[in-house]
C-alpha positions as CSV (number, residue, x, y, z in Angstrom):
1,X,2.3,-7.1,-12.6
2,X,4.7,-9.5,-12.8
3,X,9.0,-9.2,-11.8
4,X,10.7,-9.0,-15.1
5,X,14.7,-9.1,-14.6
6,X,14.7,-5.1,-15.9
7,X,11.8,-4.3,-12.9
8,X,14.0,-6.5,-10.5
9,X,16.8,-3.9,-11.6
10,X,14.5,-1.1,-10.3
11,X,14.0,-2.3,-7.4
12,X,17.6,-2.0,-6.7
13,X,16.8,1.9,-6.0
14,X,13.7,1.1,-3.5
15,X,14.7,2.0,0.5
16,X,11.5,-0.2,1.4
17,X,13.2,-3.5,-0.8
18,X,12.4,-6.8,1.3
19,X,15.5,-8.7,2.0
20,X,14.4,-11.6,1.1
21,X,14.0,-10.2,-2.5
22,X,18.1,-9.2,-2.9
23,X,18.3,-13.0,-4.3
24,X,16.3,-12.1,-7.3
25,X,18.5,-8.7,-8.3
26,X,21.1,-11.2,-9.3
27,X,19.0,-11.8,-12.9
28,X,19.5,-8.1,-13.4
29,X,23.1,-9.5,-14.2
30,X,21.9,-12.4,-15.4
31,X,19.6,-11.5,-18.2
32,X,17.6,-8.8,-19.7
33,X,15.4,-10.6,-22.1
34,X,11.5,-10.9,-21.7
35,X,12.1,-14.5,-20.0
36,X,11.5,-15.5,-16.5
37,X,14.2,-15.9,-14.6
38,X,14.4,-19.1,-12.5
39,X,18.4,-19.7,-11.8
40,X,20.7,-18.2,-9.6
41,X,24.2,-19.0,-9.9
42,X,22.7,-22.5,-11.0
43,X,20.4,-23.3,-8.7
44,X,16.7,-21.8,-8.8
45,X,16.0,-18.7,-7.6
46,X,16.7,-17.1,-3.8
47,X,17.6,-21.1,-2.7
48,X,20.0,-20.0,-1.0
49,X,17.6,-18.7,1.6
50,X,15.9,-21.5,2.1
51,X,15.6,-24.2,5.2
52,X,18.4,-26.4,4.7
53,X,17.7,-28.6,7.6
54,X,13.5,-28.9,8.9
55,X,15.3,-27.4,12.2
56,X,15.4,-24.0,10.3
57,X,11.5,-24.0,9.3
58,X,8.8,-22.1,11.9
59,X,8.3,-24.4,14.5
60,X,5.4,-24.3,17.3
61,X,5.1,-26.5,19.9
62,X,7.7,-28.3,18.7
63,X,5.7,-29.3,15.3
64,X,6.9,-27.8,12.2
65,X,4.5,-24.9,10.5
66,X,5.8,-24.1,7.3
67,X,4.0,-21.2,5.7
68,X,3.3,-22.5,1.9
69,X,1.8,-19.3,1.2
70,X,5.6,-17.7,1.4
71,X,8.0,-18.0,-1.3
72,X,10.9,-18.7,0.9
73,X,8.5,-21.6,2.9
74,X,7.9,-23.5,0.0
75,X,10.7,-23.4,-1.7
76,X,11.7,-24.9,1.5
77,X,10.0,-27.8,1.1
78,X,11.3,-29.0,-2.1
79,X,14.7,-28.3,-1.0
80,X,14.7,-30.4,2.0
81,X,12.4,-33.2,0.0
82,X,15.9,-33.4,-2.3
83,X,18.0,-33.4,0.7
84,X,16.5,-36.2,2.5
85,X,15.8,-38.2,-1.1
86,X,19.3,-37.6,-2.6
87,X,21.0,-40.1,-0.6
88,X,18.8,-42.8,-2.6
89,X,19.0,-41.3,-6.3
90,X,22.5,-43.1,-6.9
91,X,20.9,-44.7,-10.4
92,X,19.5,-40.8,-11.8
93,X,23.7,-40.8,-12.5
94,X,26.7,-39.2,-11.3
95,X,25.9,-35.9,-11.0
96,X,25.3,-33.5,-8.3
97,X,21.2,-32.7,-9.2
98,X,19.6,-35.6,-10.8
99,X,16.9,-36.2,-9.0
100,X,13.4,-35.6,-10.7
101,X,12.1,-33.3,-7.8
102,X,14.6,-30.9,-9.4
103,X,11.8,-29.5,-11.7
104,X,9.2,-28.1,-9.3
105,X,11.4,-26.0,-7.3
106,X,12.2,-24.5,-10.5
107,X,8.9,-24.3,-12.0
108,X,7.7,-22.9,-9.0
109,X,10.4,-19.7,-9.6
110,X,8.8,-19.5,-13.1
111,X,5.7,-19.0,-11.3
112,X,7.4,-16.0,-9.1
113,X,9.4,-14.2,-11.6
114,X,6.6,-14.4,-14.4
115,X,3.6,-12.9,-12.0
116,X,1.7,-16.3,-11.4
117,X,1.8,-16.3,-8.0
118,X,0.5,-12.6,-7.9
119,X,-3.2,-12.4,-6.4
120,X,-5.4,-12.7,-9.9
121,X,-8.4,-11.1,-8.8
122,X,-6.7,-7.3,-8.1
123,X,-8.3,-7.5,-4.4
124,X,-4.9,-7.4,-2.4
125,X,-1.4,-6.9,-3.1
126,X,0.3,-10.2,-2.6
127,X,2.9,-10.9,-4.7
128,X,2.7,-7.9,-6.4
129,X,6.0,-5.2,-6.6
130,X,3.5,-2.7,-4.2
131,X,3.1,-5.7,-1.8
132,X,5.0,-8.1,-0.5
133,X,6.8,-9.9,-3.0
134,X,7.1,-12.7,-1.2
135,X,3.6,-13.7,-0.5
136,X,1.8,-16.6,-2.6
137,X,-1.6,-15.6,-3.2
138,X,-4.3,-18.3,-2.1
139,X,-6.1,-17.1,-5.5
140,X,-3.9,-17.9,-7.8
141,X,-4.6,-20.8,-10.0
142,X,-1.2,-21.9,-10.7
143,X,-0.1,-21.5,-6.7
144,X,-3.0,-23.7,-6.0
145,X,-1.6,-26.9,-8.9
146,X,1.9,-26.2,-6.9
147,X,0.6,-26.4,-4.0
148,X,-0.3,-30.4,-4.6
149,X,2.9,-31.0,-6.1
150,X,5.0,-29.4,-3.3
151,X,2.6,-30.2,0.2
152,X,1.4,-33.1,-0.4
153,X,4.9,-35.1,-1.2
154,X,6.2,-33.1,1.8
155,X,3.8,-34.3,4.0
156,X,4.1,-38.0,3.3
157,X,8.3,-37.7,3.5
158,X,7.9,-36.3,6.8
159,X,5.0,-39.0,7.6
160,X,7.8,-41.4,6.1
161,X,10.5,-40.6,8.5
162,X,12.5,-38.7,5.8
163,X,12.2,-35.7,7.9
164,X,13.2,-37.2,10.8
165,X,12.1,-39.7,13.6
166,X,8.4,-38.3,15.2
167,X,8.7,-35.0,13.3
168,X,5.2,-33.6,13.1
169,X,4.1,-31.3,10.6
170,X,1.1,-29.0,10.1
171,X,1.2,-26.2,7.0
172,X,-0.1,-22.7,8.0
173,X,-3.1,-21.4,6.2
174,X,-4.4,-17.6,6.1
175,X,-7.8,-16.9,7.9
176,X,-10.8,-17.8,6.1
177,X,-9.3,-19.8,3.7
178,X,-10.6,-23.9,3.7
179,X,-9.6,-25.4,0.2
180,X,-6.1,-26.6,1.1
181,X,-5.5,-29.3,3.3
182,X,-2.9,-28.8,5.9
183,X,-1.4,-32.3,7.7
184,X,-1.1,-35.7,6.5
185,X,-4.2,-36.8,8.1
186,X,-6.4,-33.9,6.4
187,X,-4.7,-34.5,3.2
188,X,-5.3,-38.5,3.3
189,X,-8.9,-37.7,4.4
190,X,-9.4,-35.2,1.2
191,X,-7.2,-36.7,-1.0
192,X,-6.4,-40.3,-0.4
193,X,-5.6,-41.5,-4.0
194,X,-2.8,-38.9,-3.8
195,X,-1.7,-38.8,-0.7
196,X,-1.3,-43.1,-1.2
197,X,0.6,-42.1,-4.5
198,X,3.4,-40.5,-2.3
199,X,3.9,-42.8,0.3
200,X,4.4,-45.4,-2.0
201,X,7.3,-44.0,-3.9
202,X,8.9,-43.1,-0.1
203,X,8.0,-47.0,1.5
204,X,9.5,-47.9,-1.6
205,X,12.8,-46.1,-2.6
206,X,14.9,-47.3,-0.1
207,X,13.8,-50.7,-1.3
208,X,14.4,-50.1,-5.1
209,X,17.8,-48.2,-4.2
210,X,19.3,-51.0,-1.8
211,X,18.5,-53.8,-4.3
212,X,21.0,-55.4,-6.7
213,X,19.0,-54.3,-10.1
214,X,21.4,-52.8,-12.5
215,X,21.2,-48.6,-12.4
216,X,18.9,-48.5,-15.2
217,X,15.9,-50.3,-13.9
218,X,16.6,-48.7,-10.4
219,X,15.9,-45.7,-12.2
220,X,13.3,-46.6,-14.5
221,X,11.4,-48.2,-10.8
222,X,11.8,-44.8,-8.9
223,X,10.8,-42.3,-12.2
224,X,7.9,-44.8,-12.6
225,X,6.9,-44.5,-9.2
226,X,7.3,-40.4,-9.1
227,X,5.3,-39.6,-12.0
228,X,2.7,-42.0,-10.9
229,X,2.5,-39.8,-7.4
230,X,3.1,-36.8,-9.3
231,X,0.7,-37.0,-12.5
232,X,-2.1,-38.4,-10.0
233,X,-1.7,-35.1,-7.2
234,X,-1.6,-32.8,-10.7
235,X,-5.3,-34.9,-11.2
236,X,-6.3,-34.2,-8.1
237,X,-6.1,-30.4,-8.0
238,X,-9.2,-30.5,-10.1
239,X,-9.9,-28.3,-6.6
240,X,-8.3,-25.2,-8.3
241,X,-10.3,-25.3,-11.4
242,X,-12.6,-22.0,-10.2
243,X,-9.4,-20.1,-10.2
244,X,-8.9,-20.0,-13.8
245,X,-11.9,-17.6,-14.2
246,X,-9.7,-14.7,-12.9
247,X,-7.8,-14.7,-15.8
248,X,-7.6,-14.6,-19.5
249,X,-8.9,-16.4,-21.9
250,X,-5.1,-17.0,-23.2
251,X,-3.8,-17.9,-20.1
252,X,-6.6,-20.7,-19.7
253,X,-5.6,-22.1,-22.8
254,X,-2.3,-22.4,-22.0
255,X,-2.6,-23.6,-18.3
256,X,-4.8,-26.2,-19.7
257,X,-2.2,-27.5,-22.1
258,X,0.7,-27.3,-19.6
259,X,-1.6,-29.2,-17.4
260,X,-1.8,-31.4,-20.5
261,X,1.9,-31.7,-21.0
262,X,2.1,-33.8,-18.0
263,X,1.0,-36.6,-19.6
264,X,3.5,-36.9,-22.2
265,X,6.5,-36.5,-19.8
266,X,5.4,-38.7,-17.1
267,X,4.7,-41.4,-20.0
268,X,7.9,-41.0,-21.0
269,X,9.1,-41.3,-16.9
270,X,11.6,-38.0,-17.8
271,X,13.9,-37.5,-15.6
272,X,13.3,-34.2,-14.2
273,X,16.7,-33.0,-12.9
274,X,18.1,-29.5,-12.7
275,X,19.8,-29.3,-16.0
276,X,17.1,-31.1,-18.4
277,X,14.2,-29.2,-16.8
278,X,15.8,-26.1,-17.1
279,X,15.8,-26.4,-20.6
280,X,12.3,-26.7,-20.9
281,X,11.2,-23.9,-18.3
282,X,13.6,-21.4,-19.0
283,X,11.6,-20.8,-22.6
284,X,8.2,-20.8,-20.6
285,X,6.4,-17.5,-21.7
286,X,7.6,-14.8,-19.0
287,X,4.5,-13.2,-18.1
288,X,1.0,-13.8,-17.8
289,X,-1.1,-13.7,-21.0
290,X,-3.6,-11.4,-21.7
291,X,-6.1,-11.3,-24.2
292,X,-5.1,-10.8,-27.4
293,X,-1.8,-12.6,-27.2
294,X,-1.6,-15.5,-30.1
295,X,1.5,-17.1,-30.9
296,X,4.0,-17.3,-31.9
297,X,3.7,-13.5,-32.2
298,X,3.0,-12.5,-28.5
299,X,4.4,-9.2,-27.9
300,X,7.0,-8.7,-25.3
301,X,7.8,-12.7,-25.8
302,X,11.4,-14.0,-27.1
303,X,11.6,-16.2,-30.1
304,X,12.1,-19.2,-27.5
305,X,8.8,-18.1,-25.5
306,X,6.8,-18.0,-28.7
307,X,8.1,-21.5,-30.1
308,X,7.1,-23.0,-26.9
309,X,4.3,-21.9,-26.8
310,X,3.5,-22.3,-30.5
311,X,4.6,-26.2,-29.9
312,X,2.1,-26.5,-26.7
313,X,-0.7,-25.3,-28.5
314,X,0.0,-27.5,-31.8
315,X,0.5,-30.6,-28.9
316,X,-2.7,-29.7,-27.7
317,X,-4.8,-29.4,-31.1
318,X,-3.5,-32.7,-32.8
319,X,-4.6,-34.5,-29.6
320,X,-7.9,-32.4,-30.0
321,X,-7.9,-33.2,-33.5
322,X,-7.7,-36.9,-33.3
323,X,-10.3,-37.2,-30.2
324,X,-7.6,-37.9,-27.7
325,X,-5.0,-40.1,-29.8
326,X,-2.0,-39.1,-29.9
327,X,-2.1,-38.7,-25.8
328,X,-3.1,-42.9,-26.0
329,X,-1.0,-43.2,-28.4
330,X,2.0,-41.9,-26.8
331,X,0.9,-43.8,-23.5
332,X,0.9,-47.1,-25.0
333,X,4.3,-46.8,-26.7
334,X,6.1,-46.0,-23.3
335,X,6.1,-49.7,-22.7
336,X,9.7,-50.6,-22.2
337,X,12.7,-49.0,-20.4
338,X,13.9,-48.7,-24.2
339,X,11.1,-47.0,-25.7
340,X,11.3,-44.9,-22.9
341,X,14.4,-43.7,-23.1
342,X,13.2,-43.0,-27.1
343,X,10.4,-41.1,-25.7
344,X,12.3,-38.5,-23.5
345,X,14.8,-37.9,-26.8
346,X,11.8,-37.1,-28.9
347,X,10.5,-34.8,-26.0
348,X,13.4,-33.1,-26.0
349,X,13.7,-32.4,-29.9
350,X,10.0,-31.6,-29.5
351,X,10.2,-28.9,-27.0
352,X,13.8,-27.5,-28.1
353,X,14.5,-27.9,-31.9
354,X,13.0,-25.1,-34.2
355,X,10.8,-26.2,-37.1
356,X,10.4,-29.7,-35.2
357,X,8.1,-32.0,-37.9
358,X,5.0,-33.5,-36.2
359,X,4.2,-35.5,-38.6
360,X,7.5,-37.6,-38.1
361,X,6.5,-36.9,-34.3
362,X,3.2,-39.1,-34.6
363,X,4.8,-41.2,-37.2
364,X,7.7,-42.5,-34.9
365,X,5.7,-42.7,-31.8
366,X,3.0,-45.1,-33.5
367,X,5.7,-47.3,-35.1
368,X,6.5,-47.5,-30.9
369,X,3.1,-48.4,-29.8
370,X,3.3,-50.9,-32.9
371,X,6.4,-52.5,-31.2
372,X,4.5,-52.8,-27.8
373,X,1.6,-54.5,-29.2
């Protein structure tokens, strides 16, 4: 069961609503289309409930124990990674959310509002509309990918000093459950290509940011550097791969292809920030598949949700297709700042423009790996 904006309206009437969910009955006036919701008043969802100082996370003995199996807690952590980072992303541009960590705090409301933090195997109630809808389920196969993309970079800012001087960090885990790693020394020892990944980017941005390169190689530098960290922990969580059995055959297709996508946009080194990743979540399919769903005529799914997913799946066969090619293909024509910058265009017309042609796709992006030599 996942919370669609017209079952967040519902909830309006329950006595027993948790107050941390009145953030989400703002979509109610927002939208009622089949989409997931991920932006409130512009920003993602319920982030105005978040930690905005580590101060306001659960502290004991005076280290900080942010529970990443909350909502609330690990949305946390990506809001004060882009606190403590924003002062650095001068050469993302002039705007107020440019950074690239903008686009996991928002594909991580995806996750909520379309049911894919909801325990997959039916045993408990977490996440679900009868539970608490605020719990992340230790099950869930896309709650485990987020949780190497949201931990592990939040561990090695605070190991950085971007938390503050000394501040010490351990993550809460539920009883009985050993698969996640839960301080920077665990998560070194487990995953140490990853964990490396990470602190380079944060020993190096003040660097990059301070120097006298002109703004676009500054920003080309720090994008190279997060994808790198990024695409390598997305690697790494190989360690959730059991989860996909609990769902259905659909939904495996498709995580394996949004797992997939990541190597196109870190390639191209996109830059991630609240408005240009919105465009490409917001049209994410708004519930969980089940089987029989086959686009781009999935019932309950707008026009937007089936095209997307339509364009994943045609992404995905080509590059089956070819043994692999277009995915080298692409790689070795993001050579240059310029070709780049050409690559995050054609991403853009991929993902958004109806009746996109993939022939002149493969055509344009070989004529670029031509160029590179």
């Amino acid at each position: 069961m996942h919370l669609t904006p017209i079952r967040l309206c519902r909830l309006c009437s329950s006595a027993m609503l948790h107050q941390t969910v009145l953030g989400l009955l703002l979509a109610c006036a927002v939208s009622l289309s089949s989409s997931a919701v991920v932006l409130d008043n512009g920003l993602p969802m319920l982030w105005s409930q978040t930690a905005s100082q580590p101060s306001e996370l659960p502290i004991q003995n005076d280290v900080l124990m942010p529970n990443p199996w909350h909502f609330l807690n690990r949305m946390s952590l990506y809001r004060l990674l882009i606190a403590a980072t924003d002062p650095l992303m001068g050469s993302m541009g002039t705007g107020v959310a440019e950074s690239p960590f903008w686009g996991l705090p928002l594909q991580l409301a995806w996750m909520l509002t379309s049911g894919r933090l909801v325990d997959p195997t039916g045993t408990t109630t977490c996440g679900m509309e009868t539970g608490d809808t605020m719990c992340i389920s230790t099950e869930s196969w896309w709650a485990c990918e987020n949780y190497f993309v949201s931990v592990l970079p939040f561990l090695s800012a605070a190991q950085n000093g971007f938390m503050g001087d000394g501040v010490q960090v351990q993550m809460q885990v539920p009883d009985g459950v050993t698969e996640y790693c839960t301080t920077y020394a665990d998560c070194s020892t487990r995953f140490p290509v990853a964990m490396s990944k990470w602190d380079t980017f944060f020993q190096s941005l003040r660097g990059i940011s301070e120097s006298a390169d002109p703004d676009n190689v500054k920003k080309d530098n720090i994008l190279g550097l997060y994808w790198d960290a990024q695409r390598t922990s997305t690697a790494t969580s190989s360690a959730c791969d059991a989860k996909k059995s609990y769902y259905s055959a659909p939904e495996i297709t498709f995580a394996n292809t949004w797992l997939n996508s990541t190597e196109y946009v870190s390639a191209a080194l996109f830059q991630s920030s609240l408005e240009r990743a919105a465009k490409f979540i917001v049209p994410l399919p708004g519930r969980v598949l089940k089987e029989g769903d086959v686009a781009p005529n999935i019932e309950g799914l707008s026009q937007e949700e089936n095209r997307m997913m339509t364009t994943f799946a045609m992404l995905d066969s080509i590059n089956g297709i070819t043994g692999g090619t277009l995915v080298f293909v692409w790689r070795s024509g993001m050579c240059s700042v310029t070709t780049r910058e050409k690559g995050r265009n054609l991403l853009e017309k991929l993902m958004l423009t109806p009746d996109f042609n993939f022939a002149d796709m493969f055509s344009t992006v070989t004529s670029m790996a031509t160029e590179c030599g």
